[in-house]
SEVEXZA-732585 format. One record per atom (N, C-alpha, C): residue number from 1; atom name; x, z, y. Coordinates in nm, 4 decimals, decimal comma. Atoms other than C-alpha are relative to their C-alpha. Layout:
<rs>
{NUM 'CA' {X Z Y}}
...
</rs>
This chain:
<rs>
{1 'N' {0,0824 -0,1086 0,0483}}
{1 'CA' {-6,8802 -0,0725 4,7245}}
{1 'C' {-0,0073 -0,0083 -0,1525}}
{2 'N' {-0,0098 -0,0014 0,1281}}
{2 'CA' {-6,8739 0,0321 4,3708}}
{2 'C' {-0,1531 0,0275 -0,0749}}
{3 'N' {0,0742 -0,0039 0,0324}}
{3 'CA' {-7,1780 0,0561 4,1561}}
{3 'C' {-0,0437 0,1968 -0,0112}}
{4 'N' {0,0232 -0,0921 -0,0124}}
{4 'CA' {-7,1904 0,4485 4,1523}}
{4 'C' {0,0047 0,1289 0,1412}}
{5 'N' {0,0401 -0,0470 -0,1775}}
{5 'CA' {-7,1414 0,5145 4,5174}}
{5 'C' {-0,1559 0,0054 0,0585}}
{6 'N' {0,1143 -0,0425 -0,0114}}
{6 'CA' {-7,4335 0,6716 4,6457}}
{6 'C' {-0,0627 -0,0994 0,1936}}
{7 'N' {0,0445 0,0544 -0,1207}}
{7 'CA' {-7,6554 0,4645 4,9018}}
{7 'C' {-0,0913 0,1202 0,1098}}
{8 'N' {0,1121 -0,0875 -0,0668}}
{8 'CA' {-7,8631 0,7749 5,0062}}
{8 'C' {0,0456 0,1552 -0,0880}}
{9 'N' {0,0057 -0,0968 0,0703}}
{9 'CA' {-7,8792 1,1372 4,9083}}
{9 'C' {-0,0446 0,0216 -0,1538}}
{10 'N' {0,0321 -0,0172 0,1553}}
{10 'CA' {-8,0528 1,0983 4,5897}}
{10 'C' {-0,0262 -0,1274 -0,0624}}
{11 'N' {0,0369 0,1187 0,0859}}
{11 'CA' {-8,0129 0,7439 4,5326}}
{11 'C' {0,1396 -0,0770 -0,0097}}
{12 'N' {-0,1337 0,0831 -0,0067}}
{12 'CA' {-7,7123 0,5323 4,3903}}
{12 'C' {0,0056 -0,1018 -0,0136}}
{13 'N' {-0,0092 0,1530 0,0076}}
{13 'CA' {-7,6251 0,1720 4,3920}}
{13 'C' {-0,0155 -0,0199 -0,1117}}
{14 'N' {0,0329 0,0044 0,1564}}
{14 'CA' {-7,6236 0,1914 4,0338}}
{14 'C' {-0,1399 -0,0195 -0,0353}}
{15 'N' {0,1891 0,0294 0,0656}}
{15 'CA' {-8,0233 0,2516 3,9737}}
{15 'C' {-0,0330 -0,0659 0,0347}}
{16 'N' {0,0986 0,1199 -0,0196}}
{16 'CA' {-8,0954 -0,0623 4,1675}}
{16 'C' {0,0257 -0,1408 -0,0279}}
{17 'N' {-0,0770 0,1034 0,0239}}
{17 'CA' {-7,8887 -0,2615 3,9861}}
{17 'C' {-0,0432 -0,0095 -0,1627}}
{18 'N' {0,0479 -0,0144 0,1623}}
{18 'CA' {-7,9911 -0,3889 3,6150}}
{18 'C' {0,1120 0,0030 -0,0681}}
{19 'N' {-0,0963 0,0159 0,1074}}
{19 'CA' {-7,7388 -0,2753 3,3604}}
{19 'C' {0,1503 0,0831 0,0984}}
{20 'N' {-0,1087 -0,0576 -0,0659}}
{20 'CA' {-7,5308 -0,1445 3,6490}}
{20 'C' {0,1304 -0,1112 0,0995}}
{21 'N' {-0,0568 0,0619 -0,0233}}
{21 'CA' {-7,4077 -0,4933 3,7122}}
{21 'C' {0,0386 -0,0911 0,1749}}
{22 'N' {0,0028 0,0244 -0,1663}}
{22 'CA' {-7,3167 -0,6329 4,0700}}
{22 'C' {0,0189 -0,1331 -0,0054}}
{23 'N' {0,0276 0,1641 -0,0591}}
{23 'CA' {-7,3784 -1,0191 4,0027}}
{23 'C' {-0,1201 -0,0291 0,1004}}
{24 'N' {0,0933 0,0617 -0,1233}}
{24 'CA' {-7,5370 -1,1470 4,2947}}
{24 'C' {-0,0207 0,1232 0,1273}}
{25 'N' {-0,0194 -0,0980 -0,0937}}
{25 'CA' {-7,4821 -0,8442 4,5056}}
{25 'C' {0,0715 -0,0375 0,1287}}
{26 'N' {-0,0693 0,0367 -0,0728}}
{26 'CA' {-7,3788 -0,9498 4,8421}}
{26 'C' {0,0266 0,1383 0,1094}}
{27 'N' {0,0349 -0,1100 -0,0930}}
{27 'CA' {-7,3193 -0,7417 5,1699}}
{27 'C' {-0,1237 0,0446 0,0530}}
{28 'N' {0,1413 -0,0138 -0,0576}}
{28 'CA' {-7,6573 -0,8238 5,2817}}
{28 'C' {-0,0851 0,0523 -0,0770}}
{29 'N' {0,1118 -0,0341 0,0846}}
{29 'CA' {-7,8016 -0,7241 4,9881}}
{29 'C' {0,0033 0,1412 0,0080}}
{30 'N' {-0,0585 -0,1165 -0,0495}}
{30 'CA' {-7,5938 -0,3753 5,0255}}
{30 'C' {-0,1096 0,0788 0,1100}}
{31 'N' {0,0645 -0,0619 -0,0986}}
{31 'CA' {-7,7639 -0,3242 5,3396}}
{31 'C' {-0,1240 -0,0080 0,0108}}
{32 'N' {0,1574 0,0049 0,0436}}
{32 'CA' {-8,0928 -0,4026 5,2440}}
{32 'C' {-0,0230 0,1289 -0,0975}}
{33 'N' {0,0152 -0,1082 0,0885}}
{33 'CA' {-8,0428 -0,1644 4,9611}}
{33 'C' {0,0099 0,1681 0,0555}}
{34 'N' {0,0276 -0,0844 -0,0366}}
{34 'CA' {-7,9565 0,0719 5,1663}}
{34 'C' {-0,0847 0,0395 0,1019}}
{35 'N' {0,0863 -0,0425 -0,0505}}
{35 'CA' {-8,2406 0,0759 5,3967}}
{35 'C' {-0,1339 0,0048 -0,0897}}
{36 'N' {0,0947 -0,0532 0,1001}}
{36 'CA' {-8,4765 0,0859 5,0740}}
{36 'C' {-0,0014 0,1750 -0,0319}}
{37 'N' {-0,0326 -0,1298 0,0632}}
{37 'CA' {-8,3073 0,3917 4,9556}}
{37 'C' {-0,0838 0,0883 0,0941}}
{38 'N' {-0,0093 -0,1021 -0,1025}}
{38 'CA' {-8,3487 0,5651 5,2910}}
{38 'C' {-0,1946 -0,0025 0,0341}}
{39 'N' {0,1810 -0,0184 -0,0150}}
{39 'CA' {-8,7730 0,4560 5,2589}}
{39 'C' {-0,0399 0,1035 -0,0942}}
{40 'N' {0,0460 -0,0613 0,1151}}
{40 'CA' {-8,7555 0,6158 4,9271}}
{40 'C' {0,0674 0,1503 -0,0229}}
{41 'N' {-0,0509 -0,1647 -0,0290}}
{41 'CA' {-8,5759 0,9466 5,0372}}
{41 'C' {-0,1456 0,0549 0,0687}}
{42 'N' {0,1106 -0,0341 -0,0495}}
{42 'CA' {-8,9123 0,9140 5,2742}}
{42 'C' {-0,1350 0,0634 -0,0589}}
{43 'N' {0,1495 0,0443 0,0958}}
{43 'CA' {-9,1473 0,8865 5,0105}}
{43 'C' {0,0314 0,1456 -0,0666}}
{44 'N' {-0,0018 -0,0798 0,0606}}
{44 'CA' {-8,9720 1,1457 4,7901}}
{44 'C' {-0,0497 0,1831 0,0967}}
{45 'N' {0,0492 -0,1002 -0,0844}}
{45 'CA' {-9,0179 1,4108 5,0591}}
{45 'C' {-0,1263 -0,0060 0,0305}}
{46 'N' {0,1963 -0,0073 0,0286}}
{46 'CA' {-9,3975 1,3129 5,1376}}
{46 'C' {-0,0415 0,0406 -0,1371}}
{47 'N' {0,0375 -0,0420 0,1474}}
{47 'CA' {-9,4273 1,3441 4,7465}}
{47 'C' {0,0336 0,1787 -0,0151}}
{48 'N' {-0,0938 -0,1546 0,0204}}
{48 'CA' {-9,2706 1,7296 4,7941}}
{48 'C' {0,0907 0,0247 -0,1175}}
{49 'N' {-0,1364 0,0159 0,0252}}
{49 'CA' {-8,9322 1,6257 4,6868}}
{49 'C' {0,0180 -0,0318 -0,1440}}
{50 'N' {0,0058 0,0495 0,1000}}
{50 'CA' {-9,0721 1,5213 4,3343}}
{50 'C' {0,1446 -0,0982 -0,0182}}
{51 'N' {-0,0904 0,0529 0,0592}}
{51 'CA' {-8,7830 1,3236 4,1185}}
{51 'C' {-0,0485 -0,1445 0,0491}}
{52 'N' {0,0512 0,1301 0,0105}}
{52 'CA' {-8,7986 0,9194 4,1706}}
{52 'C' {0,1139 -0,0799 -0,0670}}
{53 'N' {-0,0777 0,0510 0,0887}}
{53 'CA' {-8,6732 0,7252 3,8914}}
{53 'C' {-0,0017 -0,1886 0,0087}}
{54 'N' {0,0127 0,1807 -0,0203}}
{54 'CA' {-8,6205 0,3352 3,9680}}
{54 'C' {-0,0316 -0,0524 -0,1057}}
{55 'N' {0,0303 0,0641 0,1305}}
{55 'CA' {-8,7517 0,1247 3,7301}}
{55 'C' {0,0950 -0,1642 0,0229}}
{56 'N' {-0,0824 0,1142 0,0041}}
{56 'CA' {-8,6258 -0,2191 3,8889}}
{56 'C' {0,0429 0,0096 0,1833}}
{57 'N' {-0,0120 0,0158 -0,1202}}
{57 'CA' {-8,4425 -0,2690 4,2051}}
{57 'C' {-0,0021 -0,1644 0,0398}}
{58 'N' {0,0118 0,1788 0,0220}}
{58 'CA' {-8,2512 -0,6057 4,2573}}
{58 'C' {-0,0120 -0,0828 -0,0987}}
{59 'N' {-0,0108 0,0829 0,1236}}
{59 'CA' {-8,3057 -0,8650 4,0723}}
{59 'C' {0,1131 -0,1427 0,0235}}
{60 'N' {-0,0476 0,1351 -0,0086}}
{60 'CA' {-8,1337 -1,2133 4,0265}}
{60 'C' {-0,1201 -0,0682 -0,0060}}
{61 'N' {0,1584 0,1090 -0,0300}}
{61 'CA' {-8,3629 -1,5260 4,0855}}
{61 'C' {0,0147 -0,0215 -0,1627}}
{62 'N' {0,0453 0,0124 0,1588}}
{62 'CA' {-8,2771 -1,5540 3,6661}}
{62 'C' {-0,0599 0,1218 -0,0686}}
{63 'N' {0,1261 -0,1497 0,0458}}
{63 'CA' {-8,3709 -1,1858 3,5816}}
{63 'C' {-0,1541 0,0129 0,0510}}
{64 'N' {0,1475 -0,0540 -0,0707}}
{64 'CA' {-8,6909 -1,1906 3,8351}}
{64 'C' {-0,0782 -0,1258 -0,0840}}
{65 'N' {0,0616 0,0584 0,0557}}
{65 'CA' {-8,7919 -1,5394 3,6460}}
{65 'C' {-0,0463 0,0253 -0,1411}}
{66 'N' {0,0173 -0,0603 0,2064}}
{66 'CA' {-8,7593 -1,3810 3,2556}}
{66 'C' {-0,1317 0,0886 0,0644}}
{67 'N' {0,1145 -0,1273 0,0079}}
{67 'CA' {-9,0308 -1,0985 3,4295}}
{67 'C' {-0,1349 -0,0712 0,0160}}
{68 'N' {0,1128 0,0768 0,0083}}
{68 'CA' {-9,3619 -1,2852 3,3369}}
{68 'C' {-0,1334 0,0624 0,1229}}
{69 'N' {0,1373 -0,0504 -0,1443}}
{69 'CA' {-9,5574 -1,0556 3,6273}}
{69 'C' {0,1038 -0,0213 0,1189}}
{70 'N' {-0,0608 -0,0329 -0,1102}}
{70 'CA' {-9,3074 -1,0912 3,8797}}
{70 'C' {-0,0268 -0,1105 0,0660}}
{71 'N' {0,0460 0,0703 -0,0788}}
{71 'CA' {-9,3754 -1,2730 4,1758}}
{71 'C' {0,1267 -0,0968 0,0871}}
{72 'N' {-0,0873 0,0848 -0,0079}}
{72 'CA' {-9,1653 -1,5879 4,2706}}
{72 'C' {0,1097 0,0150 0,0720}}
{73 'N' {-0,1084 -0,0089 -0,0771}}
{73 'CA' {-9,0507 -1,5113 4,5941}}
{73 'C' {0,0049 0,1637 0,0367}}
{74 'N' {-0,0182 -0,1765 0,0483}}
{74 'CA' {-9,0039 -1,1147 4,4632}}
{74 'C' {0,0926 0,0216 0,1308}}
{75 'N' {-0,0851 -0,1132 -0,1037}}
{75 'CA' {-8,8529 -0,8556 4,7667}}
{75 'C' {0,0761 0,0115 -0,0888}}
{76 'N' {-0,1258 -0,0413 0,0600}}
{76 'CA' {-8,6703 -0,7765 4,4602}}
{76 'C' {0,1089 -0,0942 -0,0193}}
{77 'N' {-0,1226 0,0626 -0,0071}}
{77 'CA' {-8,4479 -1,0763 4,4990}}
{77 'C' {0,0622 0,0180 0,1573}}
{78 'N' {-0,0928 0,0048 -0,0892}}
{78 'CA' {-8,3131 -0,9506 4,8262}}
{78 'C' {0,0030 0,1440 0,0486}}
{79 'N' {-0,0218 -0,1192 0,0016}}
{79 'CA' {-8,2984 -0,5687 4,7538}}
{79 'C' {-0,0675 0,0443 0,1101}}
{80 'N' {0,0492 -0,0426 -0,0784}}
{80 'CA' {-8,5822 -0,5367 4,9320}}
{80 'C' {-0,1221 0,0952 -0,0549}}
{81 'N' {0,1314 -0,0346 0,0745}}
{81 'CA' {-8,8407 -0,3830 4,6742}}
{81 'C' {0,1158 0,0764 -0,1189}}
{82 'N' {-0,0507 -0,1070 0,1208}}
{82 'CA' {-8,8234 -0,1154 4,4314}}
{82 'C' {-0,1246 0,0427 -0,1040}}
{83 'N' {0,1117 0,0087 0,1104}}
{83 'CA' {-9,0670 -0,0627 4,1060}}
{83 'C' {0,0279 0,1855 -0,0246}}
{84 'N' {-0,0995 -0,1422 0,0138}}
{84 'CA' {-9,0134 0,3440 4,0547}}
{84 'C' {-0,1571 0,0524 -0,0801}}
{85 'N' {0,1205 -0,1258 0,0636}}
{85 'CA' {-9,2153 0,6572 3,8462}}
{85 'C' {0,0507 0,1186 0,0651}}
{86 'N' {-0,0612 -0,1105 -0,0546}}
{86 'CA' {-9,1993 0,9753 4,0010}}
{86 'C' {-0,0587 0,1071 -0,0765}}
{87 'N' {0,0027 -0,1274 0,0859}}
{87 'CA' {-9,1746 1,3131 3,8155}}
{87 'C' {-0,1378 0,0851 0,0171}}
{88 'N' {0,0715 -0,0830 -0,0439}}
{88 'CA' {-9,4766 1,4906 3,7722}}
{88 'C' {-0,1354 -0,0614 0,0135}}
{89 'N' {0,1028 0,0679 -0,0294}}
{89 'CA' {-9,7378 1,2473 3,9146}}
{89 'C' {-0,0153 -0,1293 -0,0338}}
{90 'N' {0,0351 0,1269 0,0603}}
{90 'CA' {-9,9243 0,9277 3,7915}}
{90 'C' {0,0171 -0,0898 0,1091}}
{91 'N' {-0,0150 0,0752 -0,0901}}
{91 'CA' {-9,8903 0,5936 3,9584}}
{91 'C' {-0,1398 0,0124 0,1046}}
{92 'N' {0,1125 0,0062 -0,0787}}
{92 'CA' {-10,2421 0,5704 4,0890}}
{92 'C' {-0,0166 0,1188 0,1377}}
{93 'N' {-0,0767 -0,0694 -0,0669}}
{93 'CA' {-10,1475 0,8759 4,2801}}
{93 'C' {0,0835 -0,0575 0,1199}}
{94 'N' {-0,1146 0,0534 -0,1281}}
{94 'CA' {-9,8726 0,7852 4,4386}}
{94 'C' {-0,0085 -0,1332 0,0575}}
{95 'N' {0,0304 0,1195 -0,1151}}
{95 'CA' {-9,9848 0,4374 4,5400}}
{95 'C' {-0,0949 0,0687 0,1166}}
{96 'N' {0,0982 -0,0385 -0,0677}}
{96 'CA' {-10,2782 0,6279 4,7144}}
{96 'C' {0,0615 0,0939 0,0999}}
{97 'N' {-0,0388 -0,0937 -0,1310}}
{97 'CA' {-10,0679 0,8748 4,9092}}
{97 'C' {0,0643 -0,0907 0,0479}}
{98 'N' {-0,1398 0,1016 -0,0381}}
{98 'CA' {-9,8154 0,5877 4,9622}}
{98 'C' {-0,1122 -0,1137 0,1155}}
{99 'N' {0,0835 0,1008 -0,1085}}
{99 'CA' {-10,1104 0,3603 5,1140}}
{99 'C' {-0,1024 0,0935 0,1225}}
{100 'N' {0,0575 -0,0781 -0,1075}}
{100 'CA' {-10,2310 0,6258 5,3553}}
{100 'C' {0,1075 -0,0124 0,0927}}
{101 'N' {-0,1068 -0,0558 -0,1470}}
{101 'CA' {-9,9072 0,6391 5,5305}}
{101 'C' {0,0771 -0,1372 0,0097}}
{102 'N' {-0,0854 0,0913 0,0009}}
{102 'CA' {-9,7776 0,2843 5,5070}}
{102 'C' {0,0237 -0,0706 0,0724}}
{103 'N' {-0,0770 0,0324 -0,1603}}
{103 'CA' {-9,7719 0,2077 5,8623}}
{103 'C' {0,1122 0,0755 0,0462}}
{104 'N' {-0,0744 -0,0976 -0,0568}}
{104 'CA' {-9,5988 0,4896 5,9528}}
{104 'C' {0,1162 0,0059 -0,0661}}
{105 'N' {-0,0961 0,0758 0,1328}}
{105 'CA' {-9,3690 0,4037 5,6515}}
{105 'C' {0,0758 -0,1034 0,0408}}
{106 'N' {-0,0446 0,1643 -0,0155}}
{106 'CA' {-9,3350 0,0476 5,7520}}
{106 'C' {0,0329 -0,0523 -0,1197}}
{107 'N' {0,0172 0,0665 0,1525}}
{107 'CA' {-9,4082 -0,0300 5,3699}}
{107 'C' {-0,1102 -0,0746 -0,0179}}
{108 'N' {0,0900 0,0985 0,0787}}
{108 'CA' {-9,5977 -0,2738 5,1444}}
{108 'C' {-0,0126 0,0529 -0,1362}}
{109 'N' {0,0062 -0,0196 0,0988}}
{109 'CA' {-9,7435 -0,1282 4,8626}}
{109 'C' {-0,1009 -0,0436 -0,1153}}
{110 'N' {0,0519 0,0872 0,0998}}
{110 'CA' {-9,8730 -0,2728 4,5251}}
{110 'C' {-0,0625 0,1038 -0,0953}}
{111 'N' {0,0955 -0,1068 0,1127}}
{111 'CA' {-10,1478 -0,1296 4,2800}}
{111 'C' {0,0455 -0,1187 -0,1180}}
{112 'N' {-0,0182 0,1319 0,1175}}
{112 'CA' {-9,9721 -0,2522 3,9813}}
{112 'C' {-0,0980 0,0576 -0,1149}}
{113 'N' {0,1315 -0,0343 0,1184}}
{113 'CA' {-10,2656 -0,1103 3,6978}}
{113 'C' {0,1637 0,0138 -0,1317}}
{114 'N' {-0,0937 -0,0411 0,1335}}
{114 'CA' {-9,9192 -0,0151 3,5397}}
{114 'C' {0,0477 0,1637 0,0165}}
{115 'N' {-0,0699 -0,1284 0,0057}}
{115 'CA' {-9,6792 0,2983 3,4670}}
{115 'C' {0,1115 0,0171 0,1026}}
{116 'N' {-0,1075 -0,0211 -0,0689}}
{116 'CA' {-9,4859 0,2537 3,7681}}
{116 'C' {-0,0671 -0,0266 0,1376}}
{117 'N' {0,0117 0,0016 -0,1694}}
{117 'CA' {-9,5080 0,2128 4,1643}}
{117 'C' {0,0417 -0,1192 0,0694}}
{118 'N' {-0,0989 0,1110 -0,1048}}
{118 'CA' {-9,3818 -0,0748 4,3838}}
{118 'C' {-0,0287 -0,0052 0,1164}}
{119 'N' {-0,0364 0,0027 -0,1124}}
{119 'CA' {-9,2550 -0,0650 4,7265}}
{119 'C' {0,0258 -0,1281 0,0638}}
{120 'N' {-0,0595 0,0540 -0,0173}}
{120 'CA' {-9,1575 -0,3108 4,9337}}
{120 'C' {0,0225 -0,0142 0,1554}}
{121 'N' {-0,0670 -0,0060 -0,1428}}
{121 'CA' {-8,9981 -0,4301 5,3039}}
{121 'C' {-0,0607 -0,1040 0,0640}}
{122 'N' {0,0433 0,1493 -0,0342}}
{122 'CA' {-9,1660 -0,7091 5,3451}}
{122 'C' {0,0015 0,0156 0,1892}}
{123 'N' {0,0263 -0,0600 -0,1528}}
{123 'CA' {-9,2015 -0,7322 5,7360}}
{123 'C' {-0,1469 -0,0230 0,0809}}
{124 'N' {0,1495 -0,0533 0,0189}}
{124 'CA' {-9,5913 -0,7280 5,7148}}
{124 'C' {-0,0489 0,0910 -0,0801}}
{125 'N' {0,0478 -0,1089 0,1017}}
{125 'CA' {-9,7224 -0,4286 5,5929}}
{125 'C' {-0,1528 -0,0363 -0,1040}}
{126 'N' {0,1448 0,0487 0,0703}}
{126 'CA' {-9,9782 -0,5259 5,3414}}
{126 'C' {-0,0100 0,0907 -0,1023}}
{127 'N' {-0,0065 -0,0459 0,0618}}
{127 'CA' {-10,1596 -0,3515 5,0340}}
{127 'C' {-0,0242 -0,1310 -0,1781}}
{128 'N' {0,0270 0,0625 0,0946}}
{128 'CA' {-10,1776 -0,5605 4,7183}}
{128 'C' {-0,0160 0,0426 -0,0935}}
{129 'N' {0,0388 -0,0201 0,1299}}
{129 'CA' {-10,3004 -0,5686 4,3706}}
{129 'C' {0,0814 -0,1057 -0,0842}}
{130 'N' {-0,0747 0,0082 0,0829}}
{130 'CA' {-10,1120 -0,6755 4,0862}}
{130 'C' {-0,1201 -0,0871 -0,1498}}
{131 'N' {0,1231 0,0410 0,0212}}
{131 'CA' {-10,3822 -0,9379 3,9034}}
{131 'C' {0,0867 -0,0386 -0,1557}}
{132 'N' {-0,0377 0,0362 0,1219}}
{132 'CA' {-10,1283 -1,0289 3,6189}}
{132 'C' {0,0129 -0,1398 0,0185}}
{133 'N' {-0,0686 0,1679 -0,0385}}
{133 'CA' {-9,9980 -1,4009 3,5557}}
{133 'C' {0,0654 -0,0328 0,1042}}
{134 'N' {-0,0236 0,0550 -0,1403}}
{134 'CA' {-9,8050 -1,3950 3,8560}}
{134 'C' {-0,0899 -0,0124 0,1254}}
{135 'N' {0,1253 0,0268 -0,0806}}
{135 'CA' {-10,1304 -1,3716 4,0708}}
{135 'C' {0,0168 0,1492 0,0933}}
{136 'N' {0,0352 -0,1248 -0,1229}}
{136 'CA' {-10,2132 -1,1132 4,3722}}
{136 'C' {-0,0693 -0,0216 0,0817}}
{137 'N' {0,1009 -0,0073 -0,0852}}
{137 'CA' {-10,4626 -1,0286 4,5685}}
{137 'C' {0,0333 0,1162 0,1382}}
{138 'N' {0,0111 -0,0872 -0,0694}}
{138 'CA' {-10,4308 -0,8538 4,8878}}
{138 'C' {-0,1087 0,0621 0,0794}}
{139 'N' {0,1161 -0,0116 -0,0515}}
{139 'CA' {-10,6581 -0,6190 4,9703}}
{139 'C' {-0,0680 0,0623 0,1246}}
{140 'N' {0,0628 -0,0542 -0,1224}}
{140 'CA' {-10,9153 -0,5170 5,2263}}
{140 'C' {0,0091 0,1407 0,0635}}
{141 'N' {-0,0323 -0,1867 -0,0849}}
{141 'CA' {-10,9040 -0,1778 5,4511}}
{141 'C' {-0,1561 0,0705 -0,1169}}
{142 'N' {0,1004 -0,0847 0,0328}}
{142 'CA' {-11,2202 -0,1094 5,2621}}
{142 'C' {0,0151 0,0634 -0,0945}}
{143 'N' {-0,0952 -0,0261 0,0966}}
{143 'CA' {-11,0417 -0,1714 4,9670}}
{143 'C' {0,0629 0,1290 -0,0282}}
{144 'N' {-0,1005 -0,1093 0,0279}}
{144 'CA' {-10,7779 0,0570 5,0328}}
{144 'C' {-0,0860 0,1030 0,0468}}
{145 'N' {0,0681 -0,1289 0,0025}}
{145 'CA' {-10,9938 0,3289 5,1441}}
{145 'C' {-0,0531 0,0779 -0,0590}}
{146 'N' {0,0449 0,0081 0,1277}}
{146 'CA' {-11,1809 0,3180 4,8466}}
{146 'C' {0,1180 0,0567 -0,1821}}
{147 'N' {-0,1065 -0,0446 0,0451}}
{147 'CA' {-10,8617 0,3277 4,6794}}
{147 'C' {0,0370 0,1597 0,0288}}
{148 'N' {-0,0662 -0,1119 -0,0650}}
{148 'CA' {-10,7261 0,6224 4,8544}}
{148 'C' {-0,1077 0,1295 -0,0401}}
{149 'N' {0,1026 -0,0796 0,0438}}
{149 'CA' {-11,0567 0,7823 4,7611}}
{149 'C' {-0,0097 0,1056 -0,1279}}
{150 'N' {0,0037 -0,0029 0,1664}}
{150 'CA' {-11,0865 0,7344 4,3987}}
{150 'C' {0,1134 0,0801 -0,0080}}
{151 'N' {-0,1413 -0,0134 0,0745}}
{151 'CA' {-10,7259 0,8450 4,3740}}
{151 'C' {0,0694 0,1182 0,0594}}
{152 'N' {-0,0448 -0,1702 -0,0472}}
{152 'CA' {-10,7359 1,1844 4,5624}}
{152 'C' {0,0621 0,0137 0,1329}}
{153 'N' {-0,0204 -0,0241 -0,0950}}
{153 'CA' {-10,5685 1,1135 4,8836}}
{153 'C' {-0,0757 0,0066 0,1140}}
{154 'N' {0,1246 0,0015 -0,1112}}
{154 'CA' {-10,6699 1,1532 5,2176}}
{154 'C' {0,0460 -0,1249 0,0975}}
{155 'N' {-0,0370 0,1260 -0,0609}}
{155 'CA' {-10,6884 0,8186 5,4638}}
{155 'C' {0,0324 0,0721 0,1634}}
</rs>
């Protein structure tokens, strides 16, 4: 597979790759990548078909260590997590519609208190917070309800 071959309708191997490069890209990672894509074709359609711009896909275990918030054993070292902004709408937003439906999803999503979104595959659906230093908190249903509140969606 080449770096501009498309894993999904509106997503290419290229945007989840840093620089475009395919060190550490295996098959497995391939197919991980492409069942991300195919969450985030999901997402873009719940969003009503808004743009989604990757910010980070895979990483290497040396790129995910240079990222001083990233978390050790990162989804993004096995093209399982995606960091994205989507056209139009703020993150707080889109974590909040994203954590209403994230059973039904079969996602894990993160309130990073930044300019972007993160997804992930984990195979527990959890909601987490993003505490800085490498730290996270995952939080409560009350939590997220609260969340989902503040932030305009409906639970």
């Amino acid at each position: 597979m080449k770096p501009s071959d498309n894993l999904s309708p509106h997503f290419a191997l290229s945007e989840f790759l840093r620089g475009g490069s395919m060190e550490g890209v295996s098959s497995d990672i391939i197919v991980n990548l492409r069942m991300l894509s195919k969450k985030l074709e999901q997402i873009r359609e719940l969003l009503g078909g808004h743009p989604i711009t990757i910010t980070s896909g895979f990483r290497t275990a040396a790129h995910n260590s240079s990222i001083k918030t990233a978390a050790k054993g990162s989804m993004h070292l096995y093209g399982l997590a995606a960091d994205f902004v989507v056209s139009g709408l703020e993150p707080p937003q889109v974590q909040a519609k994203l954590m209403a439906v994230k059973d039904k999803l079969g996602i894990c999503v993160e309130i990073t208190h930044g300019n972007w979104t993160h997804i992930d595959l984990r195979p527990s659906c959890i909601v987490f917070e993003n505490l800085g230093n490498r730290e996270y908190k995952t939080l409560s249903l009350a939590e997220i309800k609260e969340f989902i509140r503040k932030h305009g969606a409906v639970a």
